[in-house]
N, C-alpha and C positions, 0 to 999 in steps of 0.2 A: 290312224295315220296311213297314206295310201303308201304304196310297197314303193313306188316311185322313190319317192322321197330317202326312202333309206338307202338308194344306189352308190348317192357322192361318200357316204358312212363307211359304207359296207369297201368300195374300191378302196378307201382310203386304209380303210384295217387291214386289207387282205395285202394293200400295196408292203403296210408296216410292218406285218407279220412273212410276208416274203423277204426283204430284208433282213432284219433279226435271222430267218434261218439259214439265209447263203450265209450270212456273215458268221454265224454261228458252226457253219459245217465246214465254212472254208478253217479255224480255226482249229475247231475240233478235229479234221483230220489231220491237220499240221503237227498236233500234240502227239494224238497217239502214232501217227508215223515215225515220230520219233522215238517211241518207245519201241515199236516195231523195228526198226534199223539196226539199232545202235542194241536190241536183242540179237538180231537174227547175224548180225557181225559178230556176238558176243557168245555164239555158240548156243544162243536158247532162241527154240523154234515156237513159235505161235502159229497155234489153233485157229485163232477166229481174230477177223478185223473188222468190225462192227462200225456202220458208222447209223446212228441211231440206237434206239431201244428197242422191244417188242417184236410183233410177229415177220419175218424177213420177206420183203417185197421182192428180195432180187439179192442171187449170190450168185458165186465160180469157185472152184478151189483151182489153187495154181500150183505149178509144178512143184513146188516146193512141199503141199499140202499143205498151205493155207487157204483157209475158207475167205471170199472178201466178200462182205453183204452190205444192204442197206435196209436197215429196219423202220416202220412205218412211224415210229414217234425219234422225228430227229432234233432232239434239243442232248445232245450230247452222244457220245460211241465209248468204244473200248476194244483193248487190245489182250483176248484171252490167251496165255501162253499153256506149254504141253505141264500138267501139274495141276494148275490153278485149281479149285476149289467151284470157281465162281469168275466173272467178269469182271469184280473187284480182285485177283490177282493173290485172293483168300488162300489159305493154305499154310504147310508148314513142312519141314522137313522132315519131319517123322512121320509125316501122311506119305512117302513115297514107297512104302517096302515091294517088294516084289517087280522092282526092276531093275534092270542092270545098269551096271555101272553111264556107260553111254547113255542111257534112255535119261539115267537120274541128269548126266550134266546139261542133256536139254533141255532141262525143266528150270521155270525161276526158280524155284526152291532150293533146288540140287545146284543150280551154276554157284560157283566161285564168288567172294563176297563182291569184286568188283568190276564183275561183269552183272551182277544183282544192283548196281549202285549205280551204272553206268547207264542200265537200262531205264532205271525210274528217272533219273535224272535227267535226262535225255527228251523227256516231251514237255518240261517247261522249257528246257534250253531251245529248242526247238520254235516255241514259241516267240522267244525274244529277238531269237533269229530271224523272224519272219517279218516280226516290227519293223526290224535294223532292216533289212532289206528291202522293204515296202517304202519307210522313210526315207533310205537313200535314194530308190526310185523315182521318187515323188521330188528329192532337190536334184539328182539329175535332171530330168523331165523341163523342171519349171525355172532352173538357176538359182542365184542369189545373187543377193542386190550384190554390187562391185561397193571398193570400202569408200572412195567419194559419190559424195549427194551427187548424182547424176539423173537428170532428166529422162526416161525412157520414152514415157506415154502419157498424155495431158487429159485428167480426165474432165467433164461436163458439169460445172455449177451453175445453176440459173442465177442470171444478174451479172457474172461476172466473164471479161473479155479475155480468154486465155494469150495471154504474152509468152508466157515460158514457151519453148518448143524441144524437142525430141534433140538428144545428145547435148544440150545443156549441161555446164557444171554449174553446179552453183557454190559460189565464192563467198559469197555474205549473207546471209537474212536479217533482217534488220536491223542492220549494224555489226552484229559480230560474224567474224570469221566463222567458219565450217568447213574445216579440212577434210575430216571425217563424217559419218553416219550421227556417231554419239555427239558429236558435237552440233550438227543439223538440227539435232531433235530436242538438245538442251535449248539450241536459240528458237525454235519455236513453241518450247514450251513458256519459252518468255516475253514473248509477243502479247502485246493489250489484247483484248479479245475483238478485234475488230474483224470485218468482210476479206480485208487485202492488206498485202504486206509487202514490202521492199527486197526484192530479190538480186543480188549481184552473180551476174552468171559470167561464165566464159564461152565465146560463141565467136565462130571465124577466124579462131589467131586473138581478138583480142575480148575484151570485156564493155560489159553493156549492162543497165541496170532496169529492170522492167518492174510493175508492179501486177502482180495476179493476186488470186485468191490466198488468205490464209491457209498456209501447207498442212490445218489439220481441221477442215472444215465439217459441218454438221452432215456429211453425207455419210449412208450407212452402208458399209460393204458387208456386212454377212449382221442373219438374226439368227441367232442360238436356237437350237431345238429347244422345244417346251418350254418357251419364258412367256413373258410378258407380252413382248413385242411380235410373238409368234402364236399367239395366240387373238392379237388385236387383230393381226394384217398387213404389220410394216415390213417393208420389203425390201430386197437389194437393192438399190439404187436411189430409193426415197432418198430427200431432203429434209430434215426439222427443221422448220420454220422459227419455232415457238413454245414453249408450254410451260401451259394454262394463262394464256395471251401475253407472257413475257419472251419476247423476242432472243433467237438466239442466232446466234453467228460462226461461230465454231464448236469444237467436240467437246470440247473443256468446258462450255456451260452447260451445255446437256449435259455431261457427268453431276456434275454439280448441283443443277435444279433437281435432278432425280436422286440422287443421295441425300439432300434436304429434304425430300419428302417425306421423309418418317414412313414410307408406305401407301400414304394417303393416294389415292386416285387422282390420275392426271390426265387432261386431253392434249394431245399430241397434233400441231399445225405443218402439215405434210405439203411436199410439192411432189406429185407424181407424174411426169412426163407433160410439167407446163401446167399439171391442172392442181388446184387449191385443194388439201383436204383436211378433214379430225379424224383423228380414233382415239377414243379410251382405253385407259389400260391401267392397271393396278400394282408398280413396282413390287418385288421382293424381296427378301431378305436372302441373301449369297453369302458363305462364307468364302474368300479368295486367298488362296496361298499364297504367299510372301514371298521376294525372290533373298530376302535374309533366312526364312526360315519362319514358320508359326503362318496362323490365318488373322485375314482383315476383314471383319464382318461389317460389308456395305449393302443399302438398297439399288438396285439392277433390274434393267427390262430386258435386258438380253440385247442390245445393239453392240459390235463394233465400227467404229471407223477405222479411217487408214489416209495415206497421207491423198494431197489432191492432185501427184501425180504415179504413175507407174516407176519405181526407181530402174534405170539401166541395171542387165542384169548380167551373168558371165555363168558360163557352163563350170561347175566345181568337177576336178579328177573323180577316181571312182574311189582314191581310196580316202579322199577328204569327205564323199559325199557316204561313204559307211562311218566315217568317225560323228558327222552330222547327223548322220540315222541311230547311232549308238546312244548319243547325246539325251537325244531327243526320246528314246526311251527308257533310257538311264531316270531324267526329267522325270517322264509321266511316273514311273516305277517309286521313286523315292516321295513326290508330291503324293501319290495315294496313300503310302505307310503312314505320309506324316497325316493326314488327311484322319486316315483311322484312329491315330492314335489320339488326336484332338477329339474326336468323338467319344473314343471311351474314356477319356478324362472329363468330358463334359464343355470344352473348351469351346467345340462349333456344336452346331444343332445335328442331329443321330437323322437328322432327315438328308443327310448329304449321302445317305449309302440309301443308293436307291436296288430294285430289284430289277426281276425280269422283265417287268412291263416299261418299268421305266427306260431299260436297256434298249427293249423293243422299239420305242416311240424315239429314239434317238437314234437308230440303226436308222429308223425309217423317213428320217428329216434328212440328215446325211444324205440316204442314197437320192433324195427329194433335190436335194443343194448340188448333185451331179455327180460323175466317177469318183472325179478328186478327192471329194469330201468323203465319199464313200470307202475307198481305200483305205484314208488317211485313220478314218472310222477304226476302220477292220485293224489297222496296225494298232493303234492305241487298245483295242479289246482286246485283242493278244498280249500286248506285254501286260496288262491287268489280269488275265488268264494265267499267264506263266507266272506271275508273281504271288497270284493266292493258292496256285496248288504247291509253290516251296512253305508255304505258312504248315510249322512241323504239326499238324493236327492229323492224326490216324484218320484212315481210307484214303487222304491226300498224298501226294508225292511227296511232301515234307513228312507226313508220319512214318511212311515206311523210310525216309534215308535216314529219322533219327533210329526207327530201328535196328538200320545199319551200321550206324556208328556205335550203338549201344553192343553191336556185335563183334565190331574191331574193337570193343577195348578188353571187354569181357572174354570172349574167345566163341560166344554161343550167343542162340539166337534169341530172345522174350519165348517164355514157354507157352502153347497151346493157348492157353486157361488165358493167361494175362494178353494174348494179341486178341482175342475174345472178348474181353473186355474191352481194353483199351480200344477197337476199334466200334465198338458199341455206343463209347462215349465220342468216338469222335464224329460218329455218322450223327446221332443225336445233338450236338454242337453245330455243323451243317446243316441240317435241316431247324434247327430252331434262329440261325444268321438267316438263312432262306425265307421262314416264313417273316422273324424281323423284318426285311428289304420289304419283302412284297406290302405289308402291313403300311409300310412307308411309299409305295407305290399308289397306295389306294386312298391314305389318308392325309398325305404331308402336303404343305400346298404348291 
């Protein structure tokens, strides 16, 4: 093969793999600065703030006498404090003799149990806080729809003559009232599956009934990283005509012709900017969480739509767009747990815990899909970050705060011998989910 040829490969990896590490350092420093802070307020001073592993490209120490570096393999950092053992925060109170008193309470070991509790705890908090802030960003930024069906921006369907126009209410769709959002989208969920529908809007002072495209047409606003449809070719904006020469008209039969596919391979009847096309593609099997609760295993190429116009939208306050940021990772935070726990019951398929690579190829479509999506990226890997370093498994943030509460009840700390252990078995647990993921990376389809 000529070298040529491996150029569009090779950009494409290095583009994915650039990704994955911003996204991954932007996080990773947010964690451990949290540890770092919410110490160095706490009266325990840290040594070294690492952000990477291995041999250090680039440090300073700063006035306080901390070291800040960046070490050459950056898929994770750490925050060494005065004591530590190690970068893992290894150590034990009986390993401090021969310093004084002062020297001991700057040390994690030697501080007070709950400035020790405060500190660990403090870099998933950190993390979730970054979510929350990102997501609120992100509904500042872009608004929310207003609570009536309102008109914003009329998007482009071939074949059909847009009538609705910009600051439109709409009053009725096909017959039934829509005072509301949820009521809009009950009545078009009740719509025959035809091209066009009967829309009653309010417009000038009074009302006027136009007919445009059905409000949930076969046009595709976003394809999933790594699916089906992203892997064929099918793009934003594309139209589905068809498929496998069964005509389609709205979103609801494409769900539907691709959920009856058992799987089977399908060619796909595209309209791309006026022009005819196919692509083949191969649906897969997705397990989907529930908005009751539990999963719903359907076949998915990775397409959504969205409705056939822009809804008018209204800037949200700052402190309703952090309850919406909260929400929103509250959501992702609980859908994972449940997500895992379906797996080790055997409920969904063990291939939904993807790894590194898989992380990687999804960081790198995101930032591919633009800032937005990139962000939004970055905010959801943080609160999945914060939420699996509270999972109580020793060398994680959740091991050591159960060892802290094991020491509020007791009065004392797990002895040498047994934190030895126990974190032996929990680094072996970590690496053996790790090397699971990646397995699932290489082999799941």
């Amino acid at each position: 093969m000529e070298l040529i040829n491996l150029i569009p490969s090779f950009g494409g990896l290095a583009y994915t793999i650039a990704a994955f590490v911003l996204a991954l350092l932007i996080i990773v420093f947010v964690h451990e600065y949290g540890h770092y802070i919410v110490g160095r307020w706490s009266g325990i001073h840290a040594e070294v703030f690492s952000l990477g592993f291995g041999p250090v490209i680039w440090s300073r120490v700063d006035k306080r006498g901390t070291r800040w570096q960046i070490a050459a393999l950056p898929f994770g950092g750490y925050v060494k404090f005065f004591g530590d053992a190690n970068a893992a925060s290894a150590g034990h109170v009986d390993d401090l003799g021969g310093l004084t008193p002062e020297q001991r309470r700057a040390t994690m070991h030697g501080a007070p149990l709950w400035a020790r509790s405060a500190t660990v705890a403090a870099g998933p908090i950190f993390n979730f806080i970054l979510s929350i802030i990102v997501f609120a960003g992100v509904f500042l930024a872009s608004g929310v729809a207003t609570d009536a069906p309102t008109v914003g921006a009329v998007k482009t369907v071939p074949g059909i003559t847009a009538e609705l126009q910009p600051g439109d209410r709409i009053l009725a769709l096909g017959g039934q009232d829509t005072p509301d959002f949820p009521a809009f989208m009950t009545a078009a969920a009740a719509l025959p599956p035809v091209a066009t529908a009967r829309y009653l809007v309010a417009r000038d002072g009074g009302s006027v009934e136009v007919t445009d495209s059905h409000p949930l047409p076969p046009l595709v606003e976003t394809v999933q990283p790594d699916s089906a449809a992203s892997e064929a070719g099918v793009l934003p904006g594309d139209v589905v005509t068809a498929v496998d020469g069964v005509p389609v008209t709205t979103f609801s039969q494409l769900r539907e012709l691709v959920g009856g596919s058992d799987g089977s391979p399908l060619r796909l009847g595209l309209l791309r900017d006026g022009q005819a096309m196919e692509l083949d593609l191969q649906p897969r099997r997705v397990d989907l969480p529930l908005a009751e609760g539990g999963f719903e295993t359907r076949w998915l190429i990775g397409l959504t739509g969205a409705l056939y116009f822009e809804p008018e939208t209204r800037v949200p306050g700052v402190v309703e767009s952090i309850g919406l940021g909260a929400t929103q990772s509250w959501d992702i935070a609980t859908t994972s747990l449940s997500g895992l726990w379906h797996m080790i019951t055997g409920a969904i398929s063990s291939c939904n815990l993807r790894g590194p690579i898989g992380i990687a190829e999804t960081s790198g479509a995101a930032a591919s899909a633009g800032i937005t999506s990139f962000i939004w990226f970055i905010a959801m890997l943080s609160t999945a970050v914060g939420m699996m370093n509270l999972f109580p498994v020793p060398v994680l943030d959740g091991g050591h705060l159960v060892f802290y509460a094991y020491e509020a009840v007791t009065g004392k700390p797990p002895t040498p011998k047994a934190l030895r252990v126990l974190m032996s078995i929990g680094l072996a647990a970590i690496l053996t989910l790790m090397v699971f993921a990646l397995t699932n990376d290489l082999f799941c389809p």
